[in-house]
N, C-alpha and C positions, 0 to 999 in steps of 0.2 A: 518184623523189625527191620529196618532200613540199615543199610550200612554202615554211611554216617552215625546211626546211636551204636552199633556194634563198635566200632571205631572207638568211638567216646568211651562208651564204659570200659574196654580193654586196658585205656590207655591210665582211667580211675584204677581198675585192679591191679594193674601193675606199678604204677607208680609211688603208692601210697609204700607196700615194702620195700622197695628201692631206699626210697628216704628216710627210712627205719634202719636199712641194715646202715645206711652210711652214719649215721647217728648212732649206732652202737659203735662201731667202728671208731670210733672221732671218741664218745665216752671211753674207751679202753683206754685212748691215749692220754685224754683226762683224768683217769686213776693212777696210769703209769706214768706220769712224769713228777706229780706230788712224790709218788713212793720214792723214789730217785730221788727226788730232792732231798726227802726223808735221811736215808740212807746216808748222803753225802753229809748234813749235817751229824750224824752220830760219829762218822768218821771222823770229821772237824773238830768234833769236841771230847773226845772221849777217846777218839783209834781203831772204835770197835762199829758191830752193827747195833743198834737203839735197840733197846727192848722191845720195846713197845710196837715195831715194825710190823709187823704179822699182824695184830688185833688193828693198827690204825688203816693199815691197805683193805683188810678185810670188811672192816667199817665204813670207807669212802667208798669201795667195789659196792656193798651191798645199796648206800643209799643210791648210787648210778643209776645201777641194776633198777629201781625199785621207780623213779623214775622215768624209766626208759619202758618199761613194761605198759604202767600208766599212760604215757605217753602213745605209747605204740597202737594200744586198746581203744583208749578215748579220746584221742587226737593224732588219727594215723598221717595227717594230711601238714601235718604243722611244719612251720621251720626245725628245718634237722642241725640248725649249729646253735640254736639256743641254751640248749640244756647242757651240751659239752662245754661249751663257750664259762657256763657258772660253775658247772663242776670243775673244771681246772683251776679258775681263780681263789673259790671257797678251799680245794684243796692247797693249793700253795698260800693262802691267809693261814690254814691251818699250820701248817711247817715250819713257817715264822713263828707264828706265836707259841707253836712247843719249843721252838731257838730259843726265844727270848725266855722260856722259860724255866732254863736252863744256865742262865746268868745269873754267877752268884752276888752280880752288887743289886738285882732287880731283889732277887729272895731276901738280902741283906733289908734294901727297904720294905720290904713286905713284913719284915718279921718288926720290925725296927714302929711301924703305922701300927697294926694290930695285933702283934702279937702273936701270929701264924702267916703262913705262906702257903696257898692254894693254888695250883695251877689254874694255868685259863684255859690250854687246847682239851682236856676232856671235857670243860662247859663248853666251850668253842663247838665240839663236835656234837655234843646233845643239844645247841640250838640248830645247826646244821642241821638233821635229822626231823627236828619240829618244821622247821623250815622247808625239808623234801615232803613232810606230811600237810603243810598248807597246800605247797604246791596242786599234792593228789585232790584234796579236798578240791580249790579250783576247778583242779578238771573234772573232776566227777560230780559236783555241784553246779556249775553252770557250763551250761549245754550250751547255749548262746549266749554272746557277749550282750547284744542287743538289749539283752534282760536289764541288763545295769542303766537302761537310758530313764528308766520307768521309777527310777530313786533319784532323780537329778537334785530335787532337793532336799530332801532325805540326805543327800553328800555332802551337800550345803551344810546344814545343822549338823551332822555325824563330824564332818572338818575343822567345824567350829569348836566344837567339845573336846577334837582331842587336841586338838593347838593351844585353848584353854586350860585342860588339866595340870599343868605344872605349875599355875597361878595359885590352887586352890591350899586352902592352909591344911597344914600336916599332912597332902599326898603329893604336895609336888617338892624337891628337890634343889637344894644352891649348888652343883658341883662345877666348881672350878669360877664363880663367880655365872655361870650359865643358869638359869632355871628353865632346863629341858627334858627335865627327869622326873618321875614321879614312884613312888615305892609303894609295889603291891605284895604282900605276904612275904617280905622279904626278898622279896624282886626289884630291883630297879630297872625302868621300860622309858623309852623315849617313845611319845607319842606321835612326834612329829615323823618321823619313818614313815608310819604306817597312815598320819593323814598326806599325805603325798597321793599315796594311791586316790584317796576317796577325794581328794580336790580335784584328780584328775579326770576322774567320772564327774565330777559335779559341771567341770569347767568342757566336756566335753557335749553333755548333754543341752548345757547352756547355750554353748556357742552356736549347737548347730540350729538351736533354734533363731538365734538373735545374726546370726551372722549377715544375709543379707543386708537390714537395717547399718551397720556399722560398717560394709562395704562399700554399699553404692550411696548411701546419704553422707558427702564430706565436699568441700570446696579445696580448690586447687591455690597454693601460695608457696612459692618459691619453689617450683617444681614439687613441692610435693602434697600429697590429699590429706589434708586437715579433717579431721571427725568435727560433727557439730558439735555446741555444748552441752546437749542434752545425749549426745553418744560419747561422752567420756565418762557418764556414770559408773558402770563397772570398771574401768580401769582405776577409778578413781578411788572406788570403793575398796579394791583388791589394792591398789598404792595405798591407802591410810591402813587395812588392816596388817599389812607385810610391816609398816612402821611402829603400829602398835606390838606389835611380835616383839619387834626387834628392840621399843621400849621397858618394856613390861617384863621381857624374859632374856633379857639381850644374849638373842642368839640371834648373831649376824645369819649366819648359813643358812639356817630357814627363811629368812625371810629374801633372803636372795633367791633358793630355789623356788618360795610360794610365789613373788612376784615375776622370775623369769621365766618359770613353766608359762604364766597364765600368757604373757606378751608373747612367746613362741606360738600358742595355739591362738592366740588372736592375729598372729600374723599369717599360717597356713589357713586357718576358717575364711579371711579375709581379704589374701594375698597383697595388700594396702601395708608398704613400708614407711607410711607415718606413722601405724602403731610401734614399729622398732626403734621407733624417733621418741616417740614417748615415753616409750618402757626405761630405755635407756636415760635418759633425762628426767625424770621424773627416779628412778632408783639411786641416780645419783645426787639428785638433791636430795632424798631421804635420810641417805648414808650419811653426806658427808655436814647434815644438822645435826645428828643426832649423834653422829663421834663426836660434836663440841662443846656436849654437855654430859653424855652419859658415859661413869668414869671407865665400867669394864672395855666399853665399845673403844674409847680411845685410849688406853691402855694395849687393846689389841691393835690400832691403828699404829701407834709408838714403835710396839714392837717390829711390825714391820715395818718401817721407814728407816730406823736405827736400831736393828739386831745384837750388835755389839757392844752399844753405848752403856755405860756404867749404871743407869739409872734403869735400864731396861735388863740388863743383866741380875740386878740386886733383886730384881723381882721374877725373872722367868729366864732360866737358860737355854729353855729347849729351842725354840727359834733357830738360835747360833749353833747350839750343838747340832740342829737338821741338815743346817746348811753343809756344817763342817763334815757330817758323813756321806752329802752328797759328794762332795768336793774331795774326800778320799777315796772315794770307789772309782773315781775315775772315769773309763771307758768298758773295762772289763769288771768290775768291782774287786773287792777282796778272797771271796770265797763263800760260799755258805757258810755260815757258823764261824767266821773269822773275822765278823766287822766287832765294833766297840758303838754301833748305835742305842746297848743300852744306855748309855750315859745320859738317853733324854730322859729316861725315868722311866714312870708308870706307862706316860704315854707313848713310849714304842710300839705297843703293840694293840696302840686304838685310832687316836687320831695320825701319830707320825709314823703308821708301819711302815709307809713309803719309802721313807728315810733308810730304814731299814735295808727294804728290797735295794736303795739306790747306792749303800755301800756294801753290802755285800754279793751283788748283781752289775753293777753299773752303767752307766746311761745304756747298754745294748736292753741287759735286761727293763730296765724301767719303761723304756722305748715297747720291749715286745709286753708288758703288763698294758701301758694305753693302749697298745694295737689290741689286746685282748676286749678290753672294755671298748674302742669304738668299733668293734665287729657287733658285740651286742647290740650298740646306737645305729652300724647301720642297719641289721635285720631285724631289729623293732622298725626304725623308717620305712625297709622294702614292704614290711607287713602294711605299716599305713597306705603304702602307695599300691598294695595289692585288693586290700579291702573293697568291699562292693558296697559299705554302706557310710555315709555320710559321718556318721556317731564312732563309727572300728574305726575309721579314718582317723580322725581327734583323739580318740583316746589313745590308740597306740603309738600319736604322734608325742601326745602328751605323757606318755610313761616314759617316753623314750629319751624327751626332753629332760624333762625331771632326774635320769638317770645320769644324763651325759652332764647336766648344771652341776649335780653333788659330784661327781668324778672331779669337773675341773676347778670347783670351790673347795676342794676338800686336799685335790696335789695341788692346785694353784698356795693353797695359803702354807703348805707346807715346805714348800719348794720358794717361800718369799715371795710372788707373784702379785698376792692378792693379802688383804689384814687374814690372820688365822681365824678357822670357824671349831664349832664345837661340836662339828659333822665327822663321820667316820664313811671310811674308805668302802663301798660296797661290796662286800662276799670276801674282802680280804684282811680288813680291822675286827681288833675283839668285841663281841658285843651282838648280844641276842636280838636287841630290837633290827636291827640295823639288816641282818643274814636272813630271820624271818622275815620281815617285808621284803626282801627283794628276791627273795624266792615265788613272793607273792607275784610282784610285780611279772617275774617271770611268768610264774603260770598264767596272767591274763594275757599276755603277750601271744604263749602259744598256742590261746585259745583261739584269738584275735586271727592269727596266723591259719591255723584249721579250716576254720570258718573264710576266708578268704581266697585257700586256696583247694577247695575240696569241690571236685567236679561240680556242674550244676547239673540237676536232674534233667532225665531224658523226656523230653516230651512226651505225653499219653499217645500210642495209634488212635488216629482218626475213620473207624471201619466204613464212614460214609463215604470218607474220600481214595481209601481202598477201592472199595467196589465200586465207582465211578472209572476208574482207572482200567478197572477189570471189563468190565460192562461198555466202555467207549472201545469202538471200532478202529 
C-alpha cells in the first residue's frame, strides 16, 4: 500500500470520532441549557425548583443520547452541529410551552372551550421522541440518499395527496378558517409538514434532470435571460398549483413555502436569475388576486396592514397583543416565566410562541433563536456545497430552503412583517406534525452530509504495475 492510501485512510479513522465526540459535547450543552431555562421558569413562577425537572432533563438527555449513538454508528461522517443545533431549539419550544402551560388565564380558557385542560409539553415531548424515532429510522433505512432520485415521481403524486388531504370531506379539518388539518383516530396531522419533504425530492430529482434545458435555452432582454415559452411550463405549473392551495384551503404559508422552495432550487439547478424574477412576480401577483376575493386571505392581509384598528381588533386580537409583547421585552426581555404573552390565547404556544420567546427573552434572545435556525440553513447549504452528486446537491439545498422560507413566514407574519400564516415555528411551536417532519428533515440532511463527506475509497493495488516497478532496472 502506498503512502499516499496510508495517509488517506488514517486521516478517514480518525476524523470520523473527532466529529462525534464534538457532537456530543455541543449535545450536552443542548440538554443543559433547556434544563436551566426549566429551572429559571419554576423559580419565576412558583419560588421553587418544578417538579417535574428531573424526569423532563432525563427525557431530553435520553432522546440526545439516543441520537447521537445512531448517528455516531450510522453516519459517523455527518455534520456534527445538526443534531445539537435541533435538540436545543426543540428543547427550549419545550420550556415555553410547559410556561405557558402554567398560566392560569390559558387553563381558564381551556376549561371554559371543553371542558377540561390538558397540558401540551407531555404531548410536546412524546411527539419529540416519535420524531428522534423517524430520525433513527432515516438513518438506518436509507443508506444512500441517492435512493430517493428513483421515486421522482412517485413524489410527485405522494405531494399531491398530501396537499390534497384536507380537501377531502369528513377527514380534513376548518381550524381557524385554514383547511390544513385532517383527523386521524383522534389525531389532528398537518399534511403539508411532511409534503415539504416529498416536494423536495420530487423537485430535486426533476430538476436535475431538466435543468440544462431551462438554462441554456432562454434569450437576453433587459440584461436579463428570459426562459422560452415552452420552458415556463413547470413554473407555471408549480405557480397555478401554490394558487390552488392557497384557493381551496387558504393557507397562505404553504403556498408561499411550496412556490418559494421550487424558484430557489430552480435558481441554484440553473444559476439564470430570471427565474428569481419570475418567482417573485408571478407569487405576487398570486397573493395579491386572490386576497381580493378570498375573505379569510384578506382578512389576514387587514390584519396586518391595521393591527389596531377597531374592525380588525373585534375579530382577532392576537396580532396586536404579539406585537405589544414584543414591544415590552424590550432589549433584555422580562424574565422567563414573567412575561403576559398569554394574553394571545391558544395561540402562544403554536403559531405566536415567538411572541413569547420575544417578551420574555428580548430582541438579544430572539436574535440568538434566528442565529440558532440559520446555523441549521447554513450547514444544510455547506452539505449542498459539499455533496458529490448533482441530486444531494438540490435536495439538500431544497430542504434547506424550505426550512429557512417557514422560519421567515412563520416570525415574519408574527413579528407584522408579512400577512400571518397558519404555519408553526419549527422544533419550537406546539404540534406533532410540525416536530415530526423536521426531525425528518433533519435526518435526510445528515444523511446527505455522511455521504458527502465520508472519504472516498482507496484505489485497488495494481500488482502489474508493482512488478514493473520491481523488475525495471
Amino acid at each position: 500500500m502506498s503512502s499516499s492510501t496510508t495517509h488517506t485512510s488514517t486521516i478517514g479513522a480518525i476524523g470520523a470520532p473527532s466529529r462525534r465526540n464534538t457532537e456530543l459535547a455541543l449535545l450536552a450543552f443542548a440538554v443543559v441549557i433547556p434544563l436551566f431555562a426549566y429551572i429559571n421558569v419554576g423559580l419565576a413562577i412558583d419560588g421553587r425548583l418544578p417538579s417535574g425537572m428531573l424526569g423532563y432533563g432525563c427525557g431530553l438527555g435520553l432522546l440526545a443520547s439516543v441520537g447521537h449513538i445512531v448517528v455516531r454508528r450510522y453516519a459517523p461522517y455527518a455534520d456534527p452541529l445538526l443534531l445539537p443545533l435541533a435538540t436545543l431549539l426543540n428543547g427550549l419550544g419545550l420550556v415555553v410551552i410547559w410556561r405557558l402551560d402554567q398560566s392560569e388565564k390559558l387553563q381558564g380558557l381551556a376549561k371554559a372551550a371543553t371542558g377540561s385542560f390538558s397540558p401540551s409539553a407531555p404531548k410536546q415531548l412524546m411527539y419529540s421522541a416519535i420524531g428522534i424515532a423517524l430520525l433513527v429510522a432515516v438513518l438506518l433505512v436509507l443508506k444512500d440518499h441517492r435512493v430517493l432520485q428513483r421515486y421522482t415521481y412517485i413524489s410527485m403524486v405522494a405531494s399531491l395527496v398530501l396537499l390534497l388531504l384536507p380537501l377531502v370531506p369528513g377527514l380534513g379539518m376548518n381550524v381557524f378558517g385554514a383547511k390544513i388539518w385532517i383527523s386521524v383516530g383522534g389525531f389532528s396531522i398537518q399534511p403539508g409538514e411532511f409534503a415539504k419533504i416529498v416536494i423536495a425530492i420530487f423537485f430535486a430529482g426533476y430538476l436535475m434532470v431538466k435543468r440544462d434545458a431551462l438554462a441554456l435555452a432562454s434569450r437576453r432582454f433587459m440584461g436579463l435571460y428570459l426562459p422560452r415559452g415552452r420552458d415556463l411550463g413547470p413554473i407555471v405549473v408549480v405557480w397555478a398549483m401554490s394558487i390552488l392551495i392557497l384557493i381551496f384551503e387558504t393557507d397562505l404559508g404553504t403556498s408561499l413555502l411550496f412556490f418559494g422552495m421550487f424558484v430557489v432550487m430552480l435558481y441554484v439547478a440553473t444559476e439564470r436569475t430570471s427565474w428569481i424574477v419570475f418567482g417573485l412576480v408571478m407569487s405576487s401577483v398570486g397573493a395579491v388576486g386572490v386576497a381580493t376575493f378570498e375573505p379569510h386571505v384578506k382578512q389576514r392581509v387587514d390584519g396586518w396592514l391595521n393591527p389596531f384598528s377597531d374592525t380588525v381588533l373585534a375579530q382577532s386580537d392576537q396580532i396586536a397583543q404579539s406585537l405589544m409583547a414584543f414591544g415590552s421585552g424590550g432589549v433584555l426581555g422580562t424574565g422567563l416565566g414573567q412575561g403576559h404573552s398569554d394574553l394571545i390565547g391558544f395561540a402562544a404556544n403554536s403559531d405566536f410562541i415567538l411572541a413569547t420567546f420575544g417578551e420574555e427573552l428580548g430582541l438579544a434572545g430572539v436574535m440568538a433563536i434566528l442565529l440558532l435556525y440559520g446555523l441549521i440553513v447554513e450547514r444544510g447549504v455547506r452539505t449542498a456545497l459539499a455533496a458529490r452528486d448533482p441530486f444531494g446537491k438540490l435536495l439538500a439545498i431544497g430542504l434547506s430552503g424550505a426550512f429557512a422560507i417557514q422560519v421567515f413566514v412563520v416570525s415574519g407574519g408574527v413579528m407584522g412583517l408579512i400577512p400571518l400564516t397558519g404555519m408553526t415555528m419549527p422544533f419550537l411551536a406546539n404540534g406533532g406534525s410540525s416536530v415530526i417532519a423536521n426531525w425528518a428533515l433533519i435526518g435526510i440532511l445528515i444523511r446527505i452530509s455522511d455521504t458527502a463527506r465520508r472519504p472516498a475509497p482507496a484505489p485497488a493495488p495494481n500488482p502489474d504495475a508493482e512488478m514493473t516497478q520491481v523488475v525495471r532496472p
